[in-house]
C-alpha positions in Angstrom: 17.1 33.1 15.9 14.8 33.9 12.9 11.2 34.9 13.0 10.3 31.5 12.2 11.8 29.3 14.9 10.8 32.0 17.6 6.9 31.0 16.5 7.3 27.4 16.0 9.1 27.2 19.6 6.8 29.4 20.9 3.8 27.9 19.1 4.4 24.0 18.9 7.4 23.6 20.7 6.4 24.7 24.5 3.3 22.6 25.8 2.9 24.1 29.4 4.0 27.0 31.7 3.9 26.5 35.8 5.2 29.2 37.6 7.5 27.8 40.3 7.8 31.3 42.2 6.2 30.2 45.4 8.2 27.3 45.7 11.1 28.6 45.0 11.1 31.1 47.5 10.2 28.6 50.3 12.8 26.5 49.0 15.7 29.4 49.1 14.3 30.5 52.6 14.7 26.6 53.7 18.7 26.5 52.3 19.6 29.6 54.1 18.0 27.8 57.6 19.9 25.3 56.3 17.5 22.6 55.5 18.5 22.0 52.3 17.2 18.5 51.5 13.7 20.1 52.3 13.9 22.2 49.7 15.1 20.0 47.5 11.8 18.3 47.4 9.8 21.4 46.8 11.1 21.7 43.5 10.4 19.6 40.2 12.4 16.1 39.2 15.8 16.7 36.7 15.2 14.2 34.3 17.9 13.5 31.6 16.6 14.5 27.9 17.1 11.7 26.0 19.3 12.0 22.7 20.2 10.8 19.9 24.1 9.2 19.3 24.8 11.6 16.6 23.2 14.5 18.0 25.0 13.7 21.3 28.3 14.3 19.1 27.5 17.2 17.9 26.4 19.2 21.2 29.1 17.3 23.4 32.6 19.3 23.6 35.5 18.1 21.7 
Protein backbone atom coordinates (compact mmCIF):
# COMPACT_ATOMS: atom_id res chain seq x y z
CA UNK A 1 0.00 0.00 0.00
CA UNK A 2 1.42 3.57 -0.73
CA UNK A 3 2.13 6.25 1.71
CA UNK A 4 -1.08 7.80 0.82
CA UNK A 5 -3.77 5.15 1.45
CA UNK A 6 -1.90 4.08 4.82
CA UNK A 7 -2.87 7.96 5.97
CA UNK A 8 -6.16 8.23 4.59
CA UNK A 9 -7.10 4.67 6.22
CA UNK A 10 -5.47 5.60 9.13
CA UNK A 11 -6.73 9.23 9.15
CA UNK A 12 -10.35 9.23 7.73
CA UNK A 13 -11.00 5.75 7.20
CA UNK A 14 -10.91 4.18 10.99
CA UNK A 15 -13.47 6.11 13.33
CA UNK A 16 -12.97 4.15 16.67
CA UNK A 17 -10.62 1.56 18.50
CA UNK A 18 -12.10 -0.71 21.53
CA UNK A 19 -9.89 -3.07 22.76
CA UNK A 20 -11.75 -6.36 23.12
CA UNK A 21 -8.77 -8.05 25.22
CA UNK A 22 -10.72 -8.65 28.44
CA UNK A 23 -13.49 -10.11 26.69
CA UNK A 24 -11.81 -12.16 24.74
CA UNK A 25 -10.00 -13.86 27.32
CA UNK A 26 -13.22 -14.59 29.29
CA UNK A 27 -14.71 -15.70 26.29
CA UNK A 28 -11.71 -18.34 25.29
CA UNK A 29 -11.65 -19.36 29.11
CA UNK A 30 -15.66 -19.95 28.79
CA UNK A 31 -15.10 -22.36 25.35
CA UNK A 32 -12.51 -24.47 26.85
CA UNK A 33 -15.19 -25.07 30.07
CA UNK A 34 -17.21 -25.55 27.35
CA UNK A 35 -19.75 -22.97 27.58
CA UNK A 36 -19.49 -21.76 24.35
CA UNK A 37 -22.79 -19.91 23.67
CA UNK A 38 -21.63 -17.76 26.75
CA UNK A 39 -18.95 -16.56 25.16
CA UNK A 40 -20.50 -16.03 22.27
CA UNK A 41 -22.38 -13.15 23.77
CA UNK A 42 -19.30 -11.48 25.22
CA UNK A 43 -18.18 -10.61 21.95
CA UNK A 44 -19.41 -7.86 19.39
CA UNK A 45 -22.38 -8.57 16.60
CA UNK A 46 -20.98 -9.86 12.76
CA UNK A 47 -22.88 -7.69 10.72
CA UNK A 48 -22.63 -8.18 6.83
CA UNK A 49 -20.92 -5.06 5.04
CA UNK A 50 -23.13 -4.04 2.59
CA UNK A 51 -21.88 -3.84 -1.10
CA UNK A 52 -22.30 -2.77 -4.13
CA UNK A 53 -23.43 -5.42 -7.24
CA UNK A 54 -20.39 -4.57 -9.14
CA UNK A 55 -18.05 -4.40 -6.53
CA UNK A 56 -19.47 -7.69 -5.23
CA UNK A 57 -18.13 -9.12 -8.70
CA UNK A 58 -15.08 -8.04 -8.51
CA UNK A 59 -14.04 -9.33 -4.81
CA UNK A 60 -16.19 -12.57 -5.24
CA UNK A 61 -14.09 -15.65 -6.66
CA UNK A 62 -14.62 -16.74 -10.12
Amino acid sequence: MGRHLIRTFAEEWVVGLTDLTPQVRKAAALVRNGCAPQAQRLLPAERVYPVSRSLESHLSPV
